[in-house]
C-alpha positions as CSV (number, residue, x, y, z in Angstrom):
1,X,36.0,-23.6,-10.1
2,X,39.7,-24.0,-11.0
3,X,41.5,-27.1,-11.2
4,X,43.8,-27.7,-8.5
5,X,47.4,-28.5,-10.0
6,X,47.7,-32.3,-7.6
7,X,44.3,-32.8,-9.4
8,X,45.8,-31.9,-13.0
9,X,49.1,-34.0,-12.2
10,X,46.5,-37.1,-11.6
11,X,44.4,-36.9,-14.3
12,X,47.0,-36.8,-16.6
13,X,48.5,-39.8,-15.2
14,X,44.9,-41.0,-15.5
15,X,44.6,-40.1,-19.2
16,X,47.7,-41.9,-19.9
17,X,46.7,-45.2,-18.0
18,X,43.6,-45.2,-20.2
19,X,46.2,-45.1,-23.5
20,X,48.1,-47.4,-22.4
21,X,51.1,-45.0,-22.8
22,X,51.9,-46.5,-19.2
23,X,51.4,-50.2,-18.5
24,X,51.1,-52.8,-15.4
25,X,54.7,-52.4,-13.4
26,X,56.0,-49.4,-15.1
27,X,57.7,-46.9,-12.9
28,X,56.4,-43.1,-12.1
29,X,59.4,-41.1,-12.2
30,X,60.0,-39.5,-8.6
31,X,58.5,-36.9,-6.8
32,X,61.3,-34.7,-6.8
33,X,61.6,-35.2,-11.2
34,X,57.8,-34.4,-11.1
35,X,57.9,-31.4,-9.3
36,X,60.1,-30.2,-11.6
37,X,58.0,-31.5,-14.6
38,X,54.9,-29.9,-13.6
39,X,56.6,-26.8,-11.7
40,X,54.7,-27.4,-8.4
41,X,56.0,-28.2,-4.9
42,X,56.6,-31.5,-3.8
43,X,53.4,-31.6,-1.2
44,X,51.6,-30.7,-4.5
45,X,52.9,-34.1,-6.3
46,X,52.6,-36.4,-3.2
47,X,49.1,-35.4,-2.7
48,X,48.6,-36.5,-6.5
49,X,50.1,-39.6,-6.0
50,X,47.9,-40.3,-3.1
51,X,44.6,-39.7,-5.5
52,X,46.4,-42.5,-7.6
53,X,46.9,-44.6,-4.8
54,X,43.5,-44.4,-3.4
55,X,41.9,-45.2,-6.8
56,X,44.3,-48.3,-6.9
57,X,46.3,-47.4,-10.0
58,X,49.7,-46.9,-8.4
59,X,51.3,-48.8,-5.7
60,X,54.8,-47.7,-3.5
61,X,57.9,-50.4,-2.6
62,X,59.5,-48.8,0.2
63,X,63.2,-47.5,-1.3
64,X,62.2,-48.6,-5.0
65,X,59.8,-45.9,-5.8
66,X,56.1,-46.0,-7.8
67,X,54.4,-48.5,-10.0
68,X,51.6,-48.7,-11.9
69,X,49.2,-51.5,-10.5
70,X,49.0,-54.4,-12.2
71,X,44.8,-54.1,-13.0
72,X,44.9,-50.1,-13.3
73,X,42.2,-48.8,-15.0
74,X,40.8,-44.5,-14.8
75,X,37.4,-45.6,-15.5
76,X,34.6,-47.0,-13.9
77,X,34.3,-48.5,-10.2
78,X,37.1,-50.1,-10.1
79,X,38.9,-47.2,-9.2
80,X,37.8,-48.4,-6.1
81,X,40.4,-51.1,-4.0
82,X,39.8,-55.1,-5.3
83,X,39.8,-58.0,-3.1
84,X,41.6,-61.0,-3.0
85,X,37.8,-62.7,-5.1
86,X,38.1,-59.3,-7.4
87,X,34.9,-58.3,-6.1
88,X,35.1,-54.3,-4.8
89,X,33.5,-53.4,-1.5
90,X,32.6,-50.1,0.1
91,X,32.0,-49.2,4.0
92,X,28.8,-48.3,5.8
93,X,29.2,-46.6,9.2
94,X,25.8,-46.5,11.2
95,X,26.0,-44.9,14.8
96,X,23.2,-46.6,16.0
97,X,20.8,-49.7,14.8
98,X,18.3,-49.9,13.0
99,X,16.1,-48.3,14.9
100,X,16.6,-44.4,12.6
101,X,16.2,-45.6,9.6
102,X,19.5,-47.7,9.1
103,X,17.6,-50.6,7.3
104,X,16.0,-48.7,5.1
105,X,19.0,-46.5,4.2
106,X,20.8,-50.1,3.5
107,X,18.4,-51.4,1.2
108,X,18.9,-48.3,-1.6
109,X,22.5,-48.5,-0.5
110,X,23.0,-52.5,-1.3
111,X,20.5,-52.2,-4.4
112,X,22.8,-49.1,-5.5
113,X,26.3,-51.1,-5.1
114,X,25.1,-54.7,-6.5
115,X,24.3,-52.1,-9.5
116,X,27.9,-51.5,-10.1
117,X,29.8,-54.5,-8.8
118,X,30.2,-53.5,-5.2
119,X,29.7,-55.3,-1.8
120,X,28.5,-53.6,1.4
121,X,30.5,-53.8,4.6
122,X,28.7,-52.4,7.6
123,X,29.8,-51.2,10.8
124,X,28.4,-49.6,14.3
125,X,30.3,-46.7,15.7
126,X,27.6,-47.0,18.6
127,X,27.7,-42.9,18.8
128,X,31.3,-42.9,19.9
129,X,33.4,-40.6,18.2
130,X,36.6,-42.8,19.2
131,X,34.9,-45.9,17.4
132,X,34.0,-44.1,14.6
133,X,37.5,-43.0,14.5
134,X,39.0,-46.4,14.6
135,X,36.4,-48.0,11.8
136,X,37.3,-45.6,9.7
137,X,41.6,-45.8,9.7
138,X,40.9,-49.6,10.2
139,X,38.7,-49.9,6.5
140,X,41.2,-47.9,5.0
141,X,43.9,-49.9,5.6
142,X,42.0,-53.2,4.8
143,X,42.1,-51.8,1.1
144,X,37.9,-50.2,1.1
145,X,37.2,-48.7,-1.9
146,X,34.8,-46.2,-0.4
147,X,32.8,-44.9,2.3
148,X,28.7,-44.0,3.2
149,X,29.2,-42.3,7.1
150,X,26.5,-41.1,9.1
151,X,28.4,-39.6,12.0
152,X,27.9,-39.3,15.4
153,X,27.4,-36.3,15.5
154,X,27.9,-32.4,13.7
155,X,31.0,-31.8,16.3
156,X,34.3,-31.6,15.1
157,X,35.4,-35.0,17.4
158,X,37.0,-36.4,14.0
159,X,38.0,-33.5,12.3
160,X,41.8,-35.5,11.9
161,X,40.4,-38.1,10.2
162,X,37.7,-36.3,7.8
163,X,40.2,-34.0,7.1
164,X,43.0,-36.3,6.3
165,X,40.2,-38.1,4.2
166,X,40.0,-34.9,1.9
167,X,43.3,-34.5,1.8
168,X,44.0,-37.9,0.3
169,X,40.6,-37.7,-2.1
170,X,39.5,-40.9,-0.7
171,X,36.0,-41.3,-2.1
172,X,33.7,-41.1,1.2
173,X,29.9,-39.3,1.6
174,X,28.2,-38.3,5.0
175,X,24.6,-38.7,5.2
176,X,21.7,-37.3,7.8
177,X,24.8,-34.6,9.5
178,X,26.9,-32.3,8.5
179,X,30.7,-32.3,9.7
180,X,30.4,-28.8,10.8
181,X,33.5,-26.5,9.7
182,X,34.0,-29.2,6.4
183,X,32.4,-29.3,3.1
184,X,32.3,-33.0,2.1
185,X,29.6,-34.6,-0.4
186,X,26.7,-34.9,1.4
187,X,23.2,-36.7,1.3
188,X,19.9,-35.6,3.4
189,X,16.4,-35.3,4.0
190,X,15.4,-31.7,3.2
191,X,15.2,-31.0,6.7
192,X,14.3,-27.6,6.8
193,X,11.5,-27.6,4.0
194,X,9.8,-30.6,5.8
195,X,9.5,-29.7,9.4
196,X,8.7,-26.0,7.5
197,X,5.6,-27.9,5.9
198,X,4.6,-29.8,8.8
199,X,4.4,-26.9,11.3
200,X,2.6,-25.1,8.8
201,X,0.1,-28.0,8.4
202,X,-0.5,-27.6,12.0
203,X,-0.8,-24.1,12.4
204,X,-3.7,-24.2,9.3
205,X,-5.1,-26.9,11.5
206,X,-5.8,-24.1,13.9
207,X,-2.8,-24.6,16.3
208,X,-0.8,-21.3,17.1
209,X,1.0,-22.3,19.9
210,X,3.1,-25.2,19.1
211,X,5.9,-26.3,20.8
212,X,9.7,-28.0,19.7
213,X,11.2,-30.9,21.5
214,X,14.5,-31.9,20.0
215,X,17.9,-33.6,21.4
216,X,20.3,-30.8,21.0
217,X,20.5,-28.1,18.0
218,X,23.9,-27.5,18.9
219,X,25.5,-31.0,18.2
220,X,23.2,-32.8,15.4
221,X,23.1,-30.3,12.1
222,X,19.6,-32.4,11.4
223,X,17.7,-30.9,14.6
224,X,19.5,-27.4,13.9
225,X,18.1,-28.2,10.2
226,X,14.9,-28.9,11.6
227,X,14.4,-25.8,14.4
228,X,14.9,-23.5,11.5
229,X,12.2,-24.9,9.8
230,X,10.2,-24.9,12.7
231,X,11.1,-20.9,13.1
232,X,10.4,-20.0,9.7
233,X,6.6,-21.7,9.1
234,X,6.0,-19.2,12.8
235,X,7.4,-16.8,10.8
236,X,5.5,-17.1,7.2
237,X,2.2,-17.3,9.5
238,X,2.9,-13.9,11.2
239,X,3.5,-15.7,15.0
240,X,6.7,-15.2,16.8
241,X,8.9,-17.4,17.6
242,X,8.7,-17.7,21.8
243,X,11.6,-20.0,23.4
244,X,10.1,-20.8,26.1
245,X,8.4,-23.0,24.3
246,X,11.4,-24.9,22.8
247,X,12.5,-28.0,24.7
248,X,16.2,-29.1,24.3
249,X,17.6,-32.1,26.3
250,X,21.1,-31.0,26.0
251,X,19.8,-27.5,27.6
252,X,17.1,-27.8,29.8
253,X,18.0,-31.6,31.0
254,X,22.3,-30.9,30.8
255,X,23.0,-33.9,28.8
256,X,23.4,-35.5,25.2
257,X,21.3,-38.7,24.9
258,X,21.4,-42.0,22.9
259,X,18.3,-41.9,21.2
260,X,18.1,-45.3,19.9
261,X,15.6,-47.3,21.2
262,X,11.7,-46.4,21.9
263,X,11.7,-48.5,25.3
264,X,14.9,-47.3,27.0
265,X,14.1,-46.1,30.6
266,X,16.1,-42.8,29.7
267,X,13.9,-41.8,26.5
268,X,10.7,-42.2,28.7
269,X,12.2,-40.4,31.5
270,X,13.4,-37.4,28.5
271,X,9.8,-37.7,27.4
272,X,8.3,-37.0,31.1
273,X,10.8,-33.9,31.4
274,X,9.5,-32.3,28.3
275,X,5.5,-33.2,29.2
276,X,6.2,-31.6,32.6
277,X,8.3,-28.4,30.6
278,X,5.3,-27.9,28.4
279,X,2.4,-28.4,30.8
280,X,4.1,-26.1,32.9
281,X,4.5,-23.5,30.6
282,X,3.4,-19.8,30.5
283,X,1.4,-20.4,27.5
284,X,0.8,-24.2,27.3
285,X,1.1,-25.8,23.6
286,X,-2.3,-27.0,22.2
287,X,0.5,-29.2,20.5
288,X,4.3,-30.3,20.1
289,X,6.7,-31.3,17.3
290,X,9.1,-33.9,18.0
291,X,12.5,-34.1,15.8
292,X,12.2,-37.5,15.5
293,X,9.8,-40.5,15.9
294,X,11.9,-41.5,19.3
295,X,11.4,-38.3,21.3
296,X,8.1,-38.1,19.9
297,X,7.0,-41.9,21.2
298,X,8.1,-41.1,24.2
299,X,6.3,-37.9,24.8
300,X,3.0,-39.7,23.7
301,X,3.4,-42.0,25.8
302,X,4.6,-39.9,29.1
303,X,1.2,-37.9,28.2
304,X,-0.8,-41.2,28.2
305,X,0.6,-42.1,31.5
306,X,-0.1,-38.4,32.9
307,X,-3.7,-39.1,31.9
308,X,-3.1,-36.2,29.2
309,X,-5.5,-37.2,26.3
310,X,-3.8,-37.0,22.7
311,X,-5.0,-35.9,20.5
312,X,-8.0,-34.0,22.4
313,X,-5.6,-32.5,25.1
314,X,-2.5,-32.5,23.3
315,X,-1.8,-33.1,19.5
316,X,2.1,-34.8,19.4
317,X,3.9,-35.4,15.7
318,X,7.2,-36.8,15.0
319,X,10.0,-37.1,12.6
320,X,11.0,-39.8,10.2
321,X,7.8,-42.2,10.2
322,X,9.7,-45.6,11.7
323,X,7.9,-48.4,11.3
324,X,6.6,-48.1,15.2
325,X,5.3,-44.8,14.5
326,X,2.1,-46.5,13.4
327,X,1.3,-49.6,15.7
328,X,1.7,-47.4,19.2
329,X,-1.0,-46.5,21.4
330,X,-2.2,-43.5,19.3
331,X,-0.7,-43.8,15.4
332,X,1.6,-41.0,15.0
333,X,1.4,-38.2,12.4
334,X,5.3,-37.9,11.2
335,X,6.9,-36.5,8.6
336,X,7.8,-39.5,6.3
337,X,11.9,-39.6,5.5
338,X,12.9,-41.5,2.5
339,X,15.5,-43.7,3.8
340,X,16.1,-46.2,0.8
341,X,16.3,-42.6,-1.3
342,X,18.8,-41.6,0.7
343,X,20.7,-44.8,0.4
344,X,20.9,-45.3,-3.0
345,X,21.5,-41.4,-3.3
346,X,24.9,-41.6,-1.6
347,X,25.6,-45.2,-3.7
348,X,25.6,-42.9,-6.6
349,X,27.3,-40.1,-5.4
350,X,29.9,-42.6,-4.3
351,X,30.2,-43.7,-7.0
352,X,30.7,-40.6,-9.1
353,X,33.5,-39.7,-6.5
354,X,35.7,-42.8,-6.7
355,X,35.2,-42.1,-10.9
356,X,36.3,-38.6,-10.2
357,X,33.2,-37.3,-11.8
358,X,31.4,-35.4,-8.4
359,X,32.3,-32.4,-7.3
360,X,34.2,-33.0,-3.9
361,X,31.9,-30.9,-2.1
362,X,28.2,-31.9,-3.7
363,X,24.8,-31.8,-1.6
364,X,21.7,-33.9,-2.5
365,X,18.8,-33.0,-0.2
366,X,15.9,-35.1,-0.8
367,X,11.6,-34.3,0.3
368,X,10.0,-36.0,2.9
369,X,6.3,-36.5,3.0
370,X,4.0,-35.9,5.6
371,X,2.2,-38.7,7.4
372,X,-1.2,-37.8,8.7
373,X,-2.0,-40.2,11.1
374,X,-4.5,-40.0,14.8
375,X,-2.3,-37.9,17.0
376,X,-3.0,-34.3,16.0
377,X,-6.8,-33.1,16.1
């Protein structure tokens, strides 16, 4: 892949920070003088200059032009913005607690940044897009040297802001879902392959019709992820995919739910909609996957209260394997997601951004496990 020129203008700027051929206070000549230097466009050189900027190693004074920064270095993390105490910090942006996986994620994230000399922030965009939108021009103005986002969700809500973020090469990763429409570095469970293996656990266990209970394929890239998978093991197995055994709350309920928390009314009353959708069925499921431990909770337990037994009458299985998933009423089978390996994934793919040494578009997917616990016969 070709070199864009506002990338060749900043690494040679880089190279000759690194020489010391420019020192602490010396001035850039302007934009216009390094258009003509380089023989590119003006956008071309701004958009260089904002690379510098982002990676602290130049500054602007307002009618006096560029500077090199007074601790500008092209190596290393401290390409990332310094503090006032010298120590550098990055930004977590979680859309919900910690009830997905968001303590977990932290631990390989914090163990990741202590590594190199960072500090974590952390921040709750509470799955509004507008929130999200405000953490994220707030932390860049308050000087972070990088970003970890899991967004709200795979719509294009914030496509200003991730899209300014490219354009200025500020050093950010999304984990868990995509940005659809965007390619940005990006860090994941291997979705697809997981719930692939898991359905075709079940269906060697003798189950053939198995059914799909997810929050909305159209707006979360990890449930899409996930249906796929679910498709293909029908596939492999020589059973065809029938939709009326697919159970979407965004479709069949009309609305987009806040799946954070296992004892919310709503998530109960999503989990009796789905029981009554599959009981009611043409062909009733002899089981049902769940695309995450939440949905999956409350299934099992809307079955229990229904007097459905699981796993004799119904065999359930999640997503994730939260720490609830094995201290309910019947311990939950689940696909295990590595949550710390995820964290300290995106730490290091970070980190390789703000060094300028990842590609701008890189994807790490990383396996999950499955769980065999008491809810699947």
């Amino acid at each position: 892949m070709l070199t864009p020129k506002y990338q060749k203008i900043a690494d040679d700027f880089m190279e000759k920070i690194e020489k010391g051929e420019l020192g602490p206070s010396d001035r850039l000549p302007t934009e216009a003088e390094l258009g003509r230097t380089y023989g590119v466009s003006r956008i071309t050189v701004t958009h260089a200059i904002h690379i510098l900027q982002n990676r602290n190693l130049v500054y602007r004074v307002k009618g006096s032009g560029t500077f090199i920064s007074k601790r500008s270095t092209a190596g290393g993390p401290s390409r990332g913005t310094r503090s006032s105490n010298d120590m550098s910090f990055i930004s977590v942006i979680f859309p919900r607690g910690e009830q997905d996986g968001a303590h977990e994620t932290l631990i390989g994230i914090e163990s990741e940044c202590s590594k190199g000399g960072f500090y974590v922030t952390i921040h709750n965009s509470k799955s509004k897009p507008v929130l999200e939108h405000n953490i994220i021009m707030n932390l860049l103005g308050q000087g972070c040297g990088g970003i970890i986002i899991y967004p709200c969700s795979s719509e294009l809500h914030n496509m200003d802001v991730y899209s300014e973020l490219i354009i200025r090469d500020f050093p950010f990763v999304v984990i868990d879902r995509r940005i659809d429409l965007l390619r940005v570095p990006f860090v994941a469970c291997d979705n697809e392959k997981a719930m692939r293996d898991l359905v075709a656990h079940l269906i060697a266990k003798g189950h053939k019709r198995i059914g799909f209970f997810c929050n909305s394929t159209e707006a979360v890239s990890s449930e899409r992820e996930r249906c796929r998978g679910y498709c293909e093991a029908h596939i492999a197995a020589g059973l065809s995919v029938k939709p009326e055994l697919l159970f979407r709350v965004s479709r069949d309920l009309g609305i987009i739910p806040d799946l954070s928390d296992v004892d919310d009314q709503d998530n109960r009353h999503f989990g009796e909609a789905a029981l009554s959708y599959f009981l009611n069925a043409r062909e009733t499921p002899t089981c049902v996957v769940a695309v995450n431990d939440i949905l999956a909770i409350a299934l099992l337990k809307a079955a229990i209260a229904k007097g459905v037994r699981v796993p004799t009458d119904l065999s359930i299985t999640g997503f994730d394997d939260l720490y609830v998933a094995a201290h309910i009423e019947v311990p939950l089978t689940t696909m295990r997601q590595p949550f710390e390996t995820i964290g300290s994934e995106a730490a290091r793919l970070l980190f390789n951004r703000i060094k300028g040494k990842a590609n701008p578009t890189a994807e790490i997917r990383v396996p999950a496990e499955i769980v065999i616990r008491d809810s699947v016969r």
